[in-house]
N, C-alpha and C positions, 0 to 999 in steps of 0.2 A: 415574378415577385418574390414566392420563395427563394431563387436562387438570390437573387438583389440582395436580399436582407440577411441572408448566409454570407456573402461575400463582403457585405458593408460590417457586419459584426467581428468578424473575423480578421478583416482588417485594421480595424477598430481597436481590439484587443494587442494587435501586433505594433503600430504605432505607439500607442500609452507605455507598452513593456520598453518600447524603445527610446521613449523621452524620458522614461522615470531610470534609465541606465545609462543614459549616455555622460554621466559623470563621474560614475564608478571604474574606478580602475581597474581594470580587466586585464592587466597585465602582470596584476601581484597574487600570489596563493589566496590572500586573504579575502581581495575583491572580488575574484574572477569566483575561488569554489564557494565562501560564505559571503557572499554578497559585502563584503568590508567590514562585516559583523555590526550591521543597521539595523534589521528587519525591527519591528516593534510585531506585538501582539495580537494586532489585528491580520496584518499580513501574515504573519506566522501562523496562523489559525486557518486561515484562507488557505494558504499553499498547504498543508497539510491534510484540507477536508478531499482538496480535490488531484494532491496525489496520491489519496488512498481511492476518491471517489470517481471511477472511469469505468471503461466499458466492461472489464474483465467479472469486475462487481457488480454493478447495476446487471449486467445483461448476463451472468454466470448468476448471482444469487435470486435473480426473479426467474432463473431457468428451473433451479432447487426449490425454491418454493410453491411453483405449479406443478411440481412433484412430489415434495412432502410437504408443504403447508409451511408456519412460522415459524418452528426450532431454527432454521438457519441462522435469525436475527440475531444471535446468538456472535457472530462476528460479529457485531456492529454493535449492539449494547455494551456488553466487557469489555469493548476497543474503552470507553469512556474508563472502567476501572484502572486498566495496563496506562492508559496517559494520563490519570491520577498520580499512582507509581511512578512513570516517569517525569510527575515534576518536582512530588516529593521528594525521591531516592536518587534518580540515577542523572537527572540536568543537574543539579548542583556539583555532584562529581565530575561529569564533562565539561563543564564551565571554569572551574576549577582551576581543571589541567589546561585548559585550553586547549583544547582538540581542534582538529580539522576533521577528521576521520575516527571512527570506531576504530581501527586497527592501529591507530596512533595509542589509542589510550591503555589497550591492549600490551603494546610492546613495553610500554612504561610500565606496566604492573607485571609482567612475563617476562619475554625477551622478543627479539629480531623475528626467530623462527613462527612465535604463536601469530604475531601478526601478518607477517606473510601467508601464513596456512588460511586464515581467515579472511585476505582479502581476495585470496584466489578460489574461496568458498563462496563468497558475495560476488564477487565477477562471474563463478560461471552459472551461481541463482539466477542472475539477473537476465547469462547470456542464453541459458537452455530454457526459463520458465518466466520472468515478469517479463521481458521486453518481446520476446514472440508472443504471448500472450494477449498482452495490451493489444498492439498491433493486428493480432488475427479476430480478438471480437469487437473490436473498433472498425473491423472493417467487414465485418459479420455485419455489425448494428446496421452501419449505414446503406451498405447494400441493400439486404432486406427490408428497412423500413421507408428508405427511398427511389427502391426500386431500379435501381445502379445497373443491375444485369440490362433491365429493357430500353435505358435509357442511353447503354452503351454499344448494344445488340451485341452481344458476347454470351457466354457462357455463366454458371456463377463461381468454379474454379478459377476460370478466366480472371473474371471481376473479381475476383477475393487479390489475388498477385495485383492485379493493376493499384485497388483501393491502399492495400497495404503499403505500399512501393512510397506512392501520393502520400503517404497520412507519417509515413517513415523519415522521407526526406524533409517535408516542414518540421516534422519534431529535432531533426538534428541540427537545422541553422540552427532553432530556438537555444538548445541545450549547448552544440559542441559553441556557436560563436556569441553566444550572449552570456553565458557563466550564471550560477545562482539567482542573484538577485532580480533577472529579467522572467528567470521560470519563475519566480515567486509572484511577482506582481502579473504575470499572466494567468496565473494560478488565482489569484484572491480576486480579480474578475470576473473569471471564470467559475469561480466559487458560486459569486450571488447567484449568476446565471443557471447554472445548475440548480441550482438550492430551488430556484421559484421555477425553472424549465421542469425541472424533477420532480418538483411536486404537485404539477399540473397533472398528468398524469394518471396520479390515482383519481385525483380532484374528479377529472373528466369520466375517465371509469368509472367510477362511482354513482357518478350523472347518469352515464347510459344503464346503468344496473336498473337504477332507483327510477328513472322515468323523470329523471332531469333533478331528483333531491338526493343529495348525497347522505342525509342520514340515514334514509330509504334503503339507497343501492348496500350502506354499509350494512344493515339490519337482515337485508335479502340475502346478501352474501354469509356473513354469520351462520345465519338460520338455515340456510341450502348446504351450506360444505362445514360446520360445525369441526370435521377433523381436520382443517386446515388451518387452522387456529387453537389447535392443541399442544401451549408452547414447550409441554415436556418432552413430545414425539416417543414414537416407539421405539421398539430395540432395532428396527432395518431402517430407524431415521439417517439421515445425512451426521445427525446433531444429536444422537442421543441424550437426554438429562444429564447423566453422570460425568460426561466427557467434559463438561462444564467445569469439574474441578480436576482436570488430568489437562489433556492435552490443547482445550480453548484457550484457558488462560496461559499457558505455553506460546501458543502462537500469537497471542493479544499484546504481550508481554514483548516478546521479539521484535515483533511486527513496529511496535509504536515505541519501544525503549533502545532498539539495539538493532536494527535495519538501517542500513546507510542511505539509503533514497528517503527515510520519510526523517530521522531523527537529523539531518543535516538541514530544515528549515531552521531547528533549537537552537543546535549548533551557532547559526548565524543571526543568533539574536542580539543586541544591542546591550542586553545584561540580562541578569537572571529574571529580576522581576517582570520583562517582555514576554522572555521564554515561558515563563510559570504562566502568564495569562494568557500565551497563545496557547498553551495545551489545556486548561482547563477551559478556554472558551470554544476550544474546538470539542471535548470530552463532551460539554451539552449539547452542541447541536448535534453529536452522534448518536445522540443516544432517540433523536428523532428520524435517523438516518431507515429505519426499518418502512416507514411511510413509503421511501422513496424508492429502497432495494428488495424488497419482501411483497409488500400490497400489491404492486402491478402484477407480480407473479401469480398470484392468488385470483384476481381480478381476470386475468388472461384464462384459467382456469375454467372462470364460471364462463366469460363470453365464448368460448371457444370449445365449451364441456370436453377439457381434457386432451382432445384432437389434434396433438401436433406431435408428427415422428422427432422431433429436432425439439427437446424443451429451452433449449437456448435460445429458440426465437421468438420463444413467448414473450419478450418486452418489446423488441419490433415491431412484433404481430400488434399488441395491444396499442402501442403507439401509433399505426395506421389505422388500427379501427376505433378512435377514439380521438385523435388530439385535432383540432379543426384547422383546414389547411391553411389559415392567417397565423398560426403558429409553425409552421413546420419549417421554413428558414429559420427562422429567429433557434428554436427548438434543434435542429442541425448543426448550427453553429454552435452552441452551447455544449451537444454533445462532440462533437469536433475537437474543442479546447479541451473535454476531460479527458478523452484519447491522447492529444498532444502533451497534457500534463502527466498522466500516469506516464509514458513514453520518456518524456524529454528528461522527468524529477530522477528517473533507474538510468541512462542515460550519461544526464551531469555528472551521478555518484559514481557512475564505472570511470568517468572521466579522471574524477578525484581522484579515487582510488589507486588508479596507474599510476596516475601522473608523481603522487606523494609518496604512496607506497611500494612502486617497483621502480618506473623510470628516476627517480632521485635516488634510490636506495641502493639499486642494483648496476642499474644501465649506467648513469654519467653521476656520481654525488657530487662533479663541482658544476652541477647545471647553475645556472642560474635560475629567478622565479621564471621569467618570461619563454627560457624555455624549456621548462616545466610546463606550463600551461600548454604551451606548441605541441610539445609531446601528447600528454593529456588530449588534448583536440585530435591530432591523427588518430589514436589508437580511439576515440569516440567513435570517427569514420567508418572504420575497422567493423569495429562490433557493428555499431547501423546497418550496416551491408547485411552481417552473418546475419542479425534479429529477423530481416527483411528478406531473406533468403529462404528463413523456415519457418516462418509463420503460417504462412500458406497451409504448408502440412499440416498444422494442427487440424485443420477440416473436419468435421466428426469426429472426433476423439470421443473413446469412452466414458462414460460417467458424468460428462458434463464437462465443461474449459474452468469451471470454477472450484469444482474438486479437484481438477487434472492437478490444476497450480498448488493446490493447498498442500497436497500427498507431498508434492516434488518436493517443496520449500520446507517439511519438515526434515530433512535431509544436510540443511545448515544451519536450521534453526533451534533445534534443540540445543546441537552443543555447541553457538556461540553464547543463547543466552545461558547456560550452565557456566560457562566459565566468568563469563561480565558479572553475575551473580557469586560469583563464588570469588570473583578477585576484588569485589566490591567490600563483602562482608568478612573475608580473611584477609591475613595479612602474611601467611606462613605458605600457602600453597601455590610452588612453585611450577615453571615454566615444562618440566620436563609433564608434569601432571596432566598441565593442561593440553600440551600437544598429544600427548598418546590417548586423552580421554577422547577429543578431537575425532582423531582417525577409528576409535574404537565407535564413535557414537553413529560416524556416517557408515561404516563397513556395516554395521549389526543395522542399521535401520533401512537401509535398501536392500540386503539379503532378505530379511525380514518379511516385508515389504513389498516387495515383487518375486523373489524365488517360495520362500516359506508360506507366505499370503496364508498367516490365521484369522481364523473367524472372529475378530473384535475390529473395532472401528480402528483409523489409524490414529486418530486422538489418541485414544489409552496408550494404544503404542508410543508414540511420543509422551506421556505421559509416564509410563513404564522406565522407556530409556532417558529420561532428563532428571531421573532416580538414579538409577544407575551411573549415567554418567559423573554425578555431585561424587557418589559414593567412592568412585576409582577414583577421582582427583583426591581425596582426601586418605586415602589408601596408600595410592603412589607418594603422596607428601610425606605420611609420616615416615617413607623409607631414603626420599631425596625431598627436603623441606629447600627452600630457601635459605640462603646464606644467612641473609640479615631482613627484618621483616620490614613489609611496604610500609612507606610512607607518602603518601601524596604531593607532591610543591605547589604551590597556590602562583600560578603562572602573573595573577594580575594583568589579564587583558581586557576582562569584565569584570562589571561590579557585582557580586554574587550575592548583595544583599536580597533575602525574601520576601517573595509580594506580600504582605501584611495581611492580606485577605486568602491568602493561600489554602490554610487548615479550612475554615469553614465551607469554602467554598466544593475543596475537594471531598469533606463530607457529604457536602450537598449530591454529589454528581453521585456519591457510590450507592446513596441513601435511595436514589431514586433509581439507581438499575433494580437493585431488591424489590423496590413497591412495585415497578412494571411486570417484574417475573412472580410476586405475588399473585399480583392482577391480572393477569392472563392465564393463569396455572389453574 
């Protein structure tokens, strides 16, 4: 029956993606990477919760939280503040221009070189840390929690190669031969499913705590592990207090303003006022997101006091000894599609990225769209393979698969979002600035990093260098400024009028991250 209702959802999901696409022209830039530039508000909301929302998160941050308790939440609440910001600040500007790509908007404010440096930042992000990533604890989850190794009689090395392989190649039709707008609409399915699969969960946990009342279980947990809900954390937290204004909102900021896998659902909105409401409607449901990626962590803790060498499998674990077997299909499938959506969303975007940024630019510029797109599609292939090839290896990796990813990805996230911020608010700081701060930000932050390894978190660090970095561009300018200062063109492909409810709403959402960190503090 499980499998039935895994296999009926999942197909379910794949048919709907493919009748809500099969109109879209897939054979023009515009169809194929931004969906023809349709999406509206709700589906933008959707595909964004759950290509941030997949196993790397759920099953990496309830690994960190049954180890240090709730400072983690800490991504997932200021995620709401950073896509506040990005629909104030920086979607009006992309919309604008009309971008396809971050490193489009880039060459327009710079030149040729910043944007190539940047997308071959973002390609090998995606190719060394989110797409092996995704892949090896999406393939963690499902193993351990549905018990894959005994049901295949192999090994769990074994099984980890076989699952990944499986979960690899369905996310690469989805992404390489369906283009944007079919991830998207599998994505805001996928969403609800998640949303109500996710949040059973604690629901159920909380049940077995409490003796079947979940105010109970919450009260017993509280009052039993009292420092696991202490959301300031200590100084050997994951999430320090202070990091909060250094290197959190750094990666919040990048992550949801200036990442090419999440800020290309925006991209592909219909006009600004779509854009502005898919990110502010996705901004409040994140900021409930902690129920879903935090609690079970905690929850795992109490039923299991502590006892697990692997804290990455404590959402597994907790999901076997808790979610009742009339859920576990349905429940599989659901997590299934967040694996395929984080995968396929990093994926599409390297697709983009080649296909716009190097095969047009470099390889043939009298391509045509169609093949561009072609292009784009093999080199998809390409990576697929390498992601699927080394995922595996991550296997026990230190610190945890959800730190692992965070440390990496500060490595191109400080100095893109340094320079998108700085070529946003100037108009004088030129291309030569930007490229040398570039190489100065990743050289110093991996020496840093992993040779130097000082005793502060690597927030501050990123925090420290995304200072630094501002400062040499602004350095370097006043010695080689720009010829003549930027100007934006207002491209007119969307209507960039602003959602009318935009300001208050965005108060709403910052207003309420402060009360919850009041309230827990």
């Amino acid at each position: 029956m499980s499998i039935l209702s895994f296999v009926a959802f999942t197909l379910l999901v794949a048919v709907i993606a493919w009748w809500s696409t099969r109109k879209t022209d897939e054979n023009s830039s515009d169809g194929y990477f931004l969906g023809g530039r349709s999406l509206t508000g709700p589906v933008i909301a959707g595909s964004l919760l759950l290509t941030n929302l997949s196993t790397e998160q759920i099953v990496g941050m309830n690994g960190v939280s049954f180890r240090d308790g709730i400072p983690i939440m800490a991504y997932e609440v200021i995620a709401a503040i950073a896509m506040v910001f990005t629909a104030f600040v920086l979607l009006p500007k992309y919309l604008k221009g009309g971008i396809a790509t971050i490193p489009q908007f880039l060459e327009r404010r710079y030149d040729k070189s910043t944007k190539t440096i940047v997308s071959l930042l973002f390609l090998l992000g995606y190719a060394i840390s989110m797409l092996p990533t995704v892949l090896y604890s999406g393939a963690l989850a499902i193993n351990t929690m549905f018990d894959v190794p005994e049901m295949l009689g192999t090994g769990p090395v074994t099984t980890l190669w076989i699952t990944v392989w499986a979960i690899g190649l369905i996310g690469s039709i989805y992404a390489i031969f369906g283009g944007l707008k079919a991830v998207a609409v599998s994505d805001s399915i996928n969403a609800i499913g998640l949303i109500v699969g996710g949040s059973l969960i604690p629901i159920f946990g909380l049940m077995k705590i409490g003796d079947g009342n979940i105010f109970k279980g919450l009260n017993r947990l509280t009052t039993e592990l009292p420092e696991k809900f202490n959301i300031i954390g200590g100084p050997d937290s994951d999430v320090p207090f202070w990091t909060l204004f250094t290197g959190m909102i750094i990666v919040n900021f990048y992550y949801w303003g200036t990442n090419q896998a999440i800020i290309q659902r925006a991209l592909g909105a219909k006009n600004l006022k779509e854009g502005q409401k898919g990110l502010l409607l996705a901004a409040f449901i994140k900021i409930l997101g902690p129920f879903i990626v935090v609690l079970p962590g905690v929850i795992a803790f109490y039923i299991f006091k502590g006892d697990l060498a692997n804290p990455d499998e404590a959402y597994p674990m907790v999901v076997k000894a808790v979610l009742p077997v009339a859920f576990i299909g349905f429940f599989a499938a659901v997590l299934f599609g967040a694996i395929l959506s984080s995968f396929n969303s990093a994926l599409n975007s390297s697709v983009t990225l080649f296909g716009l940024d190097f095969y047009k630019e470099y390889i043939n510029s009298e391509a045509s769209e169609k093949q561009v797109v072609k292009a784009g599609k093999i080199f998809g292939i390409v990576l697929a393979i390498f992601s699927m090839a080394i995922a595996p290896l991550l296997y026990g990796v230190e610190g945890g698969i959800f730190t692992y990813l965070q440390q990496l990805n500060g490595t191109h996230s400080v100095p893109i979002l340094a320079i998108i911020i700085v070529g946003i608010f100037s108009k004088r700081v030129s291309a030569k600035a930007a490229n040398i701060s570039i190489l100065f930000s990743v050289v110093t932050y991996l020496t840093t990093l992993y040779v130097i390894k000082p005793n502060i978190s690597f927030l501050h660090l990123m925090g420290i260098l995304f200072v630094l970095t501002i400062i040499i561009m602004f350095v370097i300018s006043k010695f080689y400024p720009r010829e003549t200062d930027y100007d934006q063109e207002y491209t007119k492909q969307v209507d960039i009028t602003p959602w009318k409810y935009m300001k208050p709403v965005g108060i709403a959402v910052c207003a309420a991250v402060v009360a919850l960190y009041i309230y827990l503090s």
